[in-house]
N, C-alpha and C positions, 0 to 999 in steps of 0.2 A: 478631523481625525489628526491627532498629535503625533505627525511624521517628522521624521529629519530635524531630530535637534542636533545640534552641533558638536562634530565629533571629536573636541577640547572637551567641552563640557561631560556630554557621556563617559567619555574615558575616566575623567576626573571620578564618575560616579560609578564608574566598574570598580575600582580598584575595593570596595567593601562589597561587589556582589555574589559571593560566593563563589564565585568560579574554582573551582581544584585546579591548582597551579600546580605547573613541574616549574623544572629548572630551564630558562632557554638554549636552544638550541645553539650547539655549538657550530655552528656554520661558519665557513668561508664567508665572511661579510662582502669580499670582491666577487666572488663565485654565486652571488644568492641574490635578487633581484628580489626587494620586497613586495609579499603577495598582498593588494589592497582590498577589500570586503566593497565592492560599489552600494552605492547610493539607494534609494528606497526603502526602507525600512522603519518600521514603528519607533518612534522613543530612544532607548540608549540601544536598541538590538542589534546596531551595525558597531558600536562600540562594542560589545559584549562578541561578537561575533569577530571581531579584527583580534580583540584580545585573545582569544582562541587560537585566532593563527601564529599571532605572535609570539605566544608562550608553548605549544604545541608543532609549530609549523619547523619543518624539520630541513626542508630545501637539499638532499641529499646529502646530509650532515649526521644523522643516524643511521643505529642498523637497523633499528625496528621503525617502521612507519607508524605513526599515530591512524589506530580506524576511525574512519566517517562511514555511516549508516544513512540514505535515505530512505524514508517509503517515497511511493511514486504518486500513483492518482490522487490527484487535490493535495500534493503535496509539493511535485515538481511541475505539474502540470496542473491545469483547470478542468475540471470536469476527469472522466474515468477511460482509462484506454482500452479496458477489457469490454465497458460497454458500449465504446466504440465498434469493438471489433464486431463482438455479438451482432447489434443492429447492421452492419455491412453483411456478415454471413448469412442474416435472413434475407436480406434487400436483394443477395447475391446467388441466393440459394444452393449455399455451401454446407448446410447440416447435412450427413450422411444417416439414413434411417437406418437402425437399430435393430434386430432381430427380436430385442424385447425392451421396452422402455424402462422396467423398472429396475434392468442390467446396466442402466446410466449412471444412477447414484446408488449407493447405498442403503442411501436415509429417505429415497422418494416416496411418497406414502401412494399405495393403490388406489386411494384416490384420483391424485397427480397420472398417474401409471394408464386406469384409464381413459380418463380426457385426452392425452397424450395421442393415446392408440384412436380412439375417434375423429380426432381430428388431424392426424397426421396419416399413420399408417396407409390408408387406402392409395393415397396420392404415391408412393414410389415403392421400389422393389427393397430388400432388404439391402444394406451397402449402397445404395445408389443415392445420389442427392437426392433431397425434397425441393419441391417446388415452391418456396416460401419468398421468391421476388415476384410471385403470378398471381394474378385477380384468384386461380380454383384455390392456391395453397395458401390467402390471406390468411382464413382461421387458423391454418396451422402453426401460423407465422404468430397469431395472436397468443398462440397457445403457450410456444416455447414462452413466448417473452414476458407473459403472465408469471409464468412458474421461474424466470429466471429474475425478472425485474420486483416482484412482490410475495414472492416464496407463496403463491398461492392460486390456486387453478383458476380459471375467470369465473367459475359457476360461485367460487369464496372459500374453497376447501383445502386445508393447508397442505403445501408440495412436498415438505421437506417433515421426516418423524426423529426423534432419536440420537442427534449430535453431538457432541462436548464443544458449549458456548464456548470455552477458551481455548481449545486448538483447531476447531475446522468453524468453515462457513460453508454448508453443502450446497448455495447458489453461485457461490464463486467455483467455488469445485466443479460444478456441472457444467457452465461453461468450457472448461479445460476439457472436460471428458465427452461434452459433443463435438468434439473437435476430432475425435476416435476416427479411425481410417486413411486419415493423413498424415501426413510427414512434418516435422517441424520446421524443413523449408518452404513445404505449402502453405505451414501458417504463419512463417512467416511475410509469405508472398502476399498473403489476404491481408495482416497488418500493414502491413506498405500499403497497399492501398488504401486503406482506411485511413491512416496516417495522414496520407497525401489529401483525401477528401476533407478532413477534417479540420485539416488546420487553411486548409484554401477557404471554408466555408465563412461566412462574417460571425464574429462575436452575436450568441442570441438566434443563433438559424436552428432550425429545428429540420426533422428529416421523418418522410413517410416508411414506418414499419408495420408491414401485415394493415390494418384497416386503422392503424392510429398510428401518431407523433411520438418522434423522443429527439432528443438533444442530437444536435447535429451539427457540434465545433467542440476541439480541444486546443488550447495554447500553451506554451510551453511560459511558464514564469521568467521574466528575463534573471528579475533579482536571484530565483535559485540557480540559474543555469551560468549567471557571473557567480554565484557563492560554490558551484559544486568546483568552477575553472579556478577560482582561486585557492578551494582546498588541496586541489591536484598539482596545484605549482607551488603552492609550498612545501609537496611532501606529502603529503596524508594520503593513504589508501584508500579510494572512495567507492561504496557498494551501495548497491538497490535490493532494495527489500520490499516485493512488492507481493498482495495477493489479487494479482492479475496471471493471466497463462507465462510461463517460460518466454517462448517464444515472442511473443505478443512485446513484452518489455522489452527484450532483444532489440527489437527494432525503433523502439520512440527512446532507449536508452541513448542508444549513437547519436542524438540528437545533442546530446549532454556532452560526448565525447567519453562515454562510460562502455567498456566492450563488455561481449556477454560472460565472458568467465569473472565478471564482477556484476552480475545481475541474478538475484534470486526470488523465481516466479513460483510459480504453481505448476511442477512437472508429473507429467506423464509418463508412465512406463509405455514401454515400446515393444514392438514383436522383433524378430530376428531382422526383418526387412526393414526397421527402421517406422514402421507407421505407430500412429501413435493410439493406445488402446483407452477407454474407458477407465483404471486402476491406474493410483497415483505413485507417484516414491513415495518413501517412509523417511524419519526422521527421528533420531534418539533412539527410542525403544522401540519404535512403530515399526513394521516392516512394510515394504513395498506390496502394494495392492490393500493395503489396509485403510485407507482413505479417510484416516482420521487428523494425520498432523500436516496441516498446507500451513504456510505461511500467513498466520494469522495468530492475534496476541501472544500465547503464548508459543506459538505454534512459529511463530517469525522469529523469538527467541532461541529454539533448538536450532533453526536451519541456520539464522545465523554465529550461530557455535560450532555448531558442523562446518558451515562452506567457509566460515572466515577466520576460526579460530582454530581448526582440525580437533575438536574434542568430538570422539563416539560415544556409542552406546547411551544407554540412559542420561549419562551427566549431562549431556548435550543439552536437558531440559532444564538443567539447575542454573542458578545462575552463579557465574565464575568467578575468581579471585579475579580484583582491579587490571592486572597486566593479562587477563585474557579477555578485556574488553574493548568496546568500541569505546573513544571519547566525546564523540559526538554523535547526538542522532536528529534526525528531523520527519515529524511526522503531524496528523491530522486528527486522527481517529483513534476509536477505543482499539479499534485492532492492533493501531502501534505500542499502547500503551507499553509494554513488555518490556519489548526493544529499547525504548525510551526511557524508563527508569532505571536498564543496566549502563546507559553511558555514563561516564565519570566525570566527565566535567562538562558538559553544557548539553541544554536539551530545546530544541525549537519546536513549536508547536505552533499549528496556524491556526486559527480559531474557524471549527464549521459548528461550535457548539453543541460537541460531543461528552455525554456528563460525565464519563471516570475520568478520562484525559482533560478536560478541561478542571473536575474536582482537582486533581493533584497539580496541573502546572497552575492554578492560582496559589493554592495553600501556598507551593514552591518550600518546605521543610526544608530545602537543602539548600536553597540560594542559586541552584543548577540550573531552573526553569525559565524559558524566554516566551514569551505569545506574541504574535504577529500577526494582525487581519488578512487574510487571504488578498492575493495583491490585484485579484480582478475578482467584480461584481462581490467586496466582503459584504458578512453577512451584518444585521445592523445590530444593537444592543442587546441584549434578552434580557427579555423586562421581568422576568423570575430568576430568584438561584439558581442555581445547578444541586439536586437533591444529592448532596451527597451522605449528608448523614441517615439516608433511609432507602434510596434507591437507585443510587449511581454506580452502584457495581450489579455485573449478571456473573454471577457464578455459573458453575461447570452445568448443571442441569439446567438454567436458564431463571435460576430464582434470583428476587433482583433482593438487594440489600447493602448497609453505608459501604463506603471507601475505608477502606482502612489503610492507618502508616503503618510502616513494619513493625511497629511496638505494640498491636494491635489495640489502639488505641481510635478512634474515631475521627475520622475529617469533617469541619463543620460546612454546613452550605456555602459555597462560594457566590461573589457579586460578579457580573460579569464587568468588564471594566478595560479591556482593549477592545477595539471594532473599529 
């Protein structure tokens, strides 16, 4: 794997990589301790990435802070924190049973609704935890995690009907909204623990939920967690854009040194008492309990237009003139995609060999685009393109069809060519 070329060299070979250059900061060069991009990194991506600081990096020298965006699961960390938590909540039997299961989502299809009710309901009172850490409540344990882990009931009958593939994912959502009845310090009491189990566990441990295994370790990437410390000391505003729970990111954020009034998860509306309900907040046009716009592709782009840029109403979902944007973003998945093609001058993408996100940062039209192998267990070559001129995009109904550049013009198949 062609790691750590030399960072003469690489510089040498930024200076024609596209990057959207300002002007440098006019900083106290006594008063400003230059912020360095550590070590690890594919190719010229830590040159490309220093450059950034350097031309961007503001060291309280400006009024406006340059934005940094990240997503979080498999991006700052390995493996997913949300389904951390989930597998801890059933192990722990922290799901509160529902008065009606198909009052959880939405989009839950009566299918879902009643396997749900079979296999859970009998076992506890309405508000009361289920018993999904016990030998009686294993199926029930089996069940949630069916419908949460493969959008589909164990019998094969699909859980989720009816969503807009570019602003919700109603398995991330449900997560959030079995969480209903409790407080957001309780969950994030349950995070902390999970947290703490997770990262004690060894790289590769796996953990008993309901009658079967799931992943049972998350690590924090060193490389992004010196790249988010060194955007913060140069200056830059650094936010999380995650579609895991609010809370839930809250807590594996401060890992990072990132507090929660700069973390944006998948919220909850709450009752007067503070517990948190089934119905989500809205975002742009969407209004609260409307459970259509979570942070997710497009849906990551109005929130963070809303919480980082203060634009309402509708516009929130459009995207903004240059000075109302982030300039950096770093992300994994199709879900960032969004987020990641509004930043303006560089964009990081780790490779899990996801096809619209990995379509676009190969083409890289704009010279913005960085790829980096995931920096624990990457994944290996893919021995196929990435379909992008015929199936690397899902549109809004879930029809798959090519990538397109803004000039609606067609992206060709991409080689895969970092790993």
């Amino acid at each position: 794997m062609r790691r750590n070329r030399t960072a003469s060299l690489a510089l040498m070979a930024a200076t024609g990589s596209g990057l959207l250059l300002a002007a440098p900061a006019q900083a106290d060069p006594g008063s400003c301790r230059r912020a360095v991009v550590g070590p690890g990194w594919y190719g010229d991506n830590q040159a490309r990435l220093q450059q950034l600081v350097d031309r961007y990096g503001t060291c309280g020298g400006r009024r406006h802070r340059p934005v940094a965006v990240f997503d979080w699961d498999n991006t700052v960390v390995k493996n997913d924190v949300g389904d951390a938590t989930m597998y801890w909540l059933l192990r722990n039997g922290k799901i509160r049973r529902p008065a009606d299961w198909s009052a959880t989502s939405r989009f839950l299809t009566p299918e879902a609704a009643t396997a749900l009710d079979a296999a859970c309901t009998p076992l506890a009172r309405t508000g009361e935890p289920l018993p999904t850490g016990t030998p009686e409540g294993a199926g029930c344990a089996d069940e949630i995690n069916a419908v949460y882990g493969t959008a589909a009931t164990r019998a094969g009958a699909p859980a989720f009907a009816g969503w807009d593939r570019r602003t919700t994912e109603p398995s991330y959502s449900w997560l959030a909204q079995l969480m209903q009845g409790w407080t957001a310090r309780d969950v994030r009491g349950f995070a902390a623990a999970a947290r703490t189990e997770n990262l004690a566990a060894p790289i590769g441990a796996t953990q008993q939920v309901g009658t079967g295994t799931a992943t049972g370790w998350v690590r924090y990437y060193d490389q992004q967690k010196d790249l988010v410390n060194t955007l913060r000391r140069a200056g830059f505003d650094v936010w999380i854009s995650s579609a895991s729970p609010q809370p839930v990111v809250e807590v594996w954020a401060k890992g990072v040194g990132i507090d929660a009034d700069h973390v944006i998860g998948i919220r909850n509306t709450t009752t007067r008492g503070g517990k948190l309900t089934s119905r989500l907040q809205g975002c742009g046009s969407v209004p609260d309990g409307a459970d259509t716009m979570i942070t997710y592709i497009d849906g990551k782009r109005c929130w963070i237009n809303q919480e980082v840029f203060g634009v309402r109403g509708a516009d929130a979902e459009k995207v903004q003139p240059p000075a109302r944007r982030q300039v950096f973003a770093a992300g994994d998945s199709d879900t960032d995609v969004s987020f990641l093609r509004d930043a303006t001058a560089l964009r990081l993408v780790l490779n899990r060999n996801k096809n619209e996100l990995m379509c676009r940062a190969y083409e890289n039209g704009d010279g913005r685009w960085i790829v980096n192998p995931m920096f624990i267990e990457p994944k290996k070559q893919k021995t196929t393109p990435y379909p992008c001129a015929t199936t690397g995009y899902v549109d809004h109904d879930g029809t798959k069809g090519p990538v397109l550049r803004p000039d609606a013009s067609v992206v060709p198949d991409q080689t895969d060519s970092v790993y």
